[in-house]
C-alpha positions as CSV (number, residue, x, y, z in Angstrom):
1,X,16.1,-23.9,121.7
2,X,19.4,-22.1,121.1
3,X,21.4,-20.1,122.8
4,X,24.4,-17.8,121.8
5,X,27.4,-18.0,124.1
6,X,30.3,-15.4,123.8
7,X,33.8,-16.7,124.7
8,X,36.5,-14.5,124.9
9,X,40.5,-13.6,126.4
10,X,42.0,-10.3,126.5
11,X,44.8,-9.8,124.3
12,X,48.7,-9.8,125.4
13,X,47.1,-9.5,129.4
14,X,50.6,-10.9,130.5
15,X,51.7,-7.8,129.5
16,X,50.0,-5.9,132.7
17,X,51.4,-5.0,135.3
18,X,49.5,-5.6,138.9
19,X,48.0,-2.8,138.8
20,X,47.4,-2.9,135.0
21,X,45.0,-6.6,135.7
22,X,43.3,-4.6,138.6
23,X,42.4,-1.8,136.2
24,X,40.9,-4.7,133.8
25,X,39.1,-6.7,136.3
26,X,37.5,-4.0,137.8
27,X,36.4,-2.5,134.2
28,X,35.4,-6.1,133.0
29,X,33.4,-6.4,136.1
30,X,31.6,-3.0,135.2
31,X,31.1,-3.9,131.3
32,X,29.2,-7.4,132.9
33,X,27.0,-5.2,135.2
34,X,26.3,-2.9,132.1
35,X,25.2,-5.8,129.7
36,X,23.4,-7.8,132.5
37,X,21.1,-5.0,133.1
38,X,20.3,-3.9,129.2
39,X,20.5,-7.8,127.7
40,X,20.0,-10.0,130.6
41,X,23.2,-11.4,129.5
42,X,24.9,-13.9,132.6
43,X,28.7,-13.0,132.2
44,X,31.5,-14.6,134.3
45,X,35.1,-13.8,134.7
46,X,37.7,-16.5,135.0
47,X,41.1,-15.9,136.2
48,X,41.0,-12.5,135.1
49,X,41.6,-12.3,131.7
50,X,38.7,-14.5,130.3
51,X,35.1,-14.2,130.0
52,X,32.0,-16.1,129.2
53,X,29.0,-14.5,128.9
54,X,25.1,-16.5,127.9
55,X,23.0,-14.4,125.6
56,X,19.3,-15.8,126.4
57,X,18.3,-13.4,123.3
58,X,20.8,-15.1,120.5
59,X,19.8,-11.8,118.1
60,X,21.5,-9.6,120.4
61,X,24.8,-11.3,120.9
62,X,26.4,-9.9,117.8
63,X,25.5,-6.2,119.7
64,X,26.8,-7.9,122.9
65,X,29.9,-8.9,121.3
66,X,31.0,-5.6,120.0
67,X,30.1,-3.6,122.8
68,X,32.2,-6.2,124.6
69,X,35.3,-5.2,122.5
70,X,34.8,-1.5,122.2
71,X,34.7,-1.4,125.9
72,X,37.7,-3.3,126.3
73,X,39.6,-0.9,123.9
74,X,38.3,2.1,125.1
75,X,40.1,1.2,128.8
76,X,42.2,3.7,129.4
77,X,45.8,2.1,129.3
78,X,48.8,4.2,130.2
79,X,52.7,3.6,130.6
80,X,52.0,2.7,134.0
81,X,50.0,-0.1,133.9
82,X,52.0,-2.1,131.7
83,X,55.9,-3.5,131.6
84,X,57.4,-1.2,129.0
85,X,59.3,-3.6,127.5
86,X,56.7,-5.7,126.4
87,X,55.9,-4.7,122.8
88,X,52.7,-6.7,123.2
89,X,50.9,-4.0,124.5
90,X,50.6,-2.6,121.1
91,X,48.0,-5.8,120.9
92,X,46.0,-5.0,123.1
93,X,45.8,-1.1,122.4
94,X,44.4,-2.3,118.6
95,X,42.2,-5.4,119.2
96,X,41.5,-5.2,123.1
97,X,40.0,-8.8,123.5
98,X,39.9,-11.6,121.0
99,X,35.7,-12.7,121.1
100,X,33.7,-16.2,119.4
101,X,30.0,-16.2,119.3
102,X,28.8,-19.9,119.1
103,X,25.2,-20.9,118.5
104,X,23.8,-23.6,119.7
105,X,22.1,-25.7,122.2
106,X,22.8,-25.8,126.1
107,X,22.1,-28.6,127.9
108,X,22.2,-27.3,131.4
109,X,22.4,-23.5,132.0
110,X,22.3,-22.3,135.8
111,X,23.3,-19.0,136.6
112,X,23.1,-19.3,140.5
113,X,25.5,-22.5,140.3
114,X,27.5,-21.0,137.7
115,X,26.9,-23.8,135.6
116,X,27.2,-23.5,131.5
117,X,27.4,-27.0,129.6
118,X,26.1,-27.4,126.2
119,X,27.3,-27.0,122.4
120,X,26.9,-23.2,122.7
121,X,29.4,-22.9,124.6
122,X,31.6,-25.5,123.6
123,X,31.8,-24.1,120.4
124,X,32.6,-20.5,121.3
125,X,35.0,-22.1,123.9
126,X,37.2,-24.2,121.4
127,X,37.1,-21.4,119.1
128,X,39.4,-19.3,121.2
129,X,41.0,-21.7,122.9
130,X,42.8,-22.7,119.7
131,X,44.0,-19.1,119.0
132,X,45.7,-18.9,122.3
133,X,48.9,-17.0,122.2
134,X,50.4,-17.8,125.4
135,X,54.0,-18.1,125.3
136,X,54.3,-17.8,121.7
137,X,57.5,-15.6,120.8
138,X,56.3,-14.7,117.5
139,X,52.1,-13.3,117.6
140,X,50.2,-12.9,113.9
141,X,46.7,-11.8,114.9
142,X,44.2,-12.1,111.6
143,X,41.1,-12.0,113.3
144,X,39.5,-11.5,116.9
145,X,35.8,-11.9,116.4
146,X,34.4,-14.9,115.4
147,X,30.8,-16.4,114.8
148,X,30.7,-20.5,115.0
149,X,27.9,-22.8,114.8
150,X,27.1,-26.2,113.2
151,X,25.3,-24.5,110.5
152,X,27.7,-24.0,108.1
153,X,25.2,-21.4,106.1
154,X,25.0,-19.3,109.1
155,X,29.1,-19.8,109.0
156,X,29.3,-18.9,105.7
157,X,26.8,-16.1,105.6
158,X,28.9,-14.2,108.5
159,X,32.5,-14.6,107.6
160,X,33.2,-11.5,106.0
161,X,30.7,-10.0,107.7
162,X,32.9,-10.4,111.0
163,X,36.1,-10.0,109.8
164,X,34.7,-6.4,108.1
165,X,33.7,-5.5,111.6
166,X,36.6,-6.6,113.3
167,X,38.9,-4.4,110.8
168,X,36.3,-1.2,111.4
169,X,36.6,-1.6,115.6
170,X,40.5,-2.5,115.1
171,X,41.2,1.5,113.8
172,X,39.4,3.2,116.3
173,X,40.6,5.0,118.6
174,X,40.0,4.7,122.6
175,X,37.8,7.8,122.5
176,X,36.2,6.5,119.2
177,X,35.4,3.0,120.9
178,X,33.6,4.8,124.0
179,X,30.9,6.5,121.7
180,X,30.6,3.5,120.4
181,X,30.2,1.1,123.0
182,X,27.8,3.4,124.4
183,X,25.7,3.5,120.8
184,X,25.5,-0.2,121.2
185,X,24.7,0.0,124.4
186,X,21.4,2.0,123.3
187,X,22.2,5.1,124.4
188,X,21.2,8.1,122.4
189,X,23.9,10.8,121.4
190,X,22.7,13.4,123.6
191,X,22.6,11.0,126.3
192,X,26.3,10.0,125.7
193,X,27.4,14.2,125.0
194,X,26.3,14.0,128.9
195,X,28.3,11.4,130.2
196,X,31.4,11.9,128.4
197,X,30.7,16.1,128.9
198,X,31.3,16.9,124.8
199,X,29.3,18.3,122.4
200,X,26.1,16.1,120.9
201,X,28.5,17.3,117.5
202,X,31.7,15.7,118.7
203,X,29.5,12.4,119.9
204,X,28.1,12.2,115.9
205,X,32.0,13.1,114.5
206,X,33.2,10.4,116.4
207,X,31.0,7.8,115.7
208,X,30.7,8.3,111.9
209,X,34.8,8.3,112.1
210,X,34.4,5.2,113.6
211,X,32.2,3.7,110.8
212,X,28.6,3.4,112.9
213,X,26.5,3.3,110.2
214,X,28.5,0.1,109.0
215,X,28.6,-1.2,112.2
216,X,24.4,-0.5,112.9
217,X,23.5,-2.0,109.4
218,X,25.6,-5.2,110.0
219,X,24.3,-5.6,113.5
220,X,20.8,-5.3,112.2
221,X,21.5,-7.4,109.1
222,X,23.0,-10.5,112.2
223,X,19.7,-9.4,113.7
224,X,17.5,-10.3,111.0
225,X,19.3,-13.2,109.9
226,X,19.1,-15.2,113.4
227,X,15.3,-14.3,113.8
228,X,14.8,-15.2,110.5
229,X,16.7,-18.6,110.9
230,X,14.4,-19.4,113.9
């Protein structure tokens, strides 16, 4: 059976302040609550700025993922939380969090003992691990979402698909990633008009700005493919 395990670091975190890390612990800690109770997904923090969350449903993880990422960038970040001289902030503010999916087996998966060991996530795991940019003077970012597994079709076949998606959620705007995240999230437009007190209009402006129907078709067409690989 396989599993889909999503590994993933928030972007240029050094460059909160303390009250700037509290801010994205506690919202992190929300996002996991969120997910947990619409995808069953288990989602663990470690020291604060990394996550790791088991998808039992590997169709949904792509969802997961980007609802993941639009929630991180839609975190309202203001001069305040953050050292103004650190022009890594700018980082964060475009690509939030940096996220691998990988696909695979796990051996042992126990959610009480907090226990994750298998290729899953050893995939996803060594996927960002070897983009860290701690302590680099100099950061190129390329890419932030990535799909791994030892199926190099499945590889292949979602490449561009990811990188297309990571350059739509890049461009959006906070505002733009919280009708988003929420449209992942399976919330319908009137639903999300209520919580974020706009217009049902300004919810469906937003989200086509963003690119949703791009972003529904290739989560459907992840969707497919995985079932279909099964």
């Amino acid at each position: 059976m396989n599993w889909s395990v999503i590994s993933g670091d928030i972007i240029s975190s050094t460059s909160f302040n303390e009250n700037g890390r509290i801010l994205i612990e506690d919202s992190i800690k929300e996002l996991l609550k969120d997910i947990k109770e619409i995808f069953n997904v288990y989602g663990r923090v470690i020291k604060g700025d990394y996550l790791e969350c088991v998808v039992p449903e590997p169709i949904h993880s792509l969802r997961v993922a980007l609802a993941i990422k639009c929630f991180v960038k839609s975190i309202p970040i203001s001069e305040t939380l953050h050292y103004k001289l650190n022009k890594r902030i700018k980082l964060f503010k475009i690509y939030g969090i940096r996220l691998a999916i990988g696909y695979g087996e796990l051996k042992r998966f126990n959610p009480d003992k907090e226990i994750i060991d298998g290729e899953a996530i050893y995939l996803s795991g060594r996927t960002i691990n070897e983009l860290t940019t701690y302590n680099k003077e100099r950061i190129v970012i390329k890419n932030t979402l990535f799909f791994v597994s030892k199926v190099e079709k499945l590889n292949n076949q979602f490449e561009a698909l990811f990188e297309m998606l990571d350059l739509i959620i890049s461009k959006a705007t906070p505002r733009q990633c919280r009708v988003l995240y929420l449209k992942l999230m399976n919330k319908n437009e009137d639903a999300i008009a209520t919580k974020l007190n706009i217009a049902q209009s300004a919810v469906n402006q937003h989200s086509t700005s963003a690119g949703w129907n791009a972003i529904e078709k290739a989560v459907n067409y992840f969707k497919d493919t995985i079932n279909n690989y099964k």
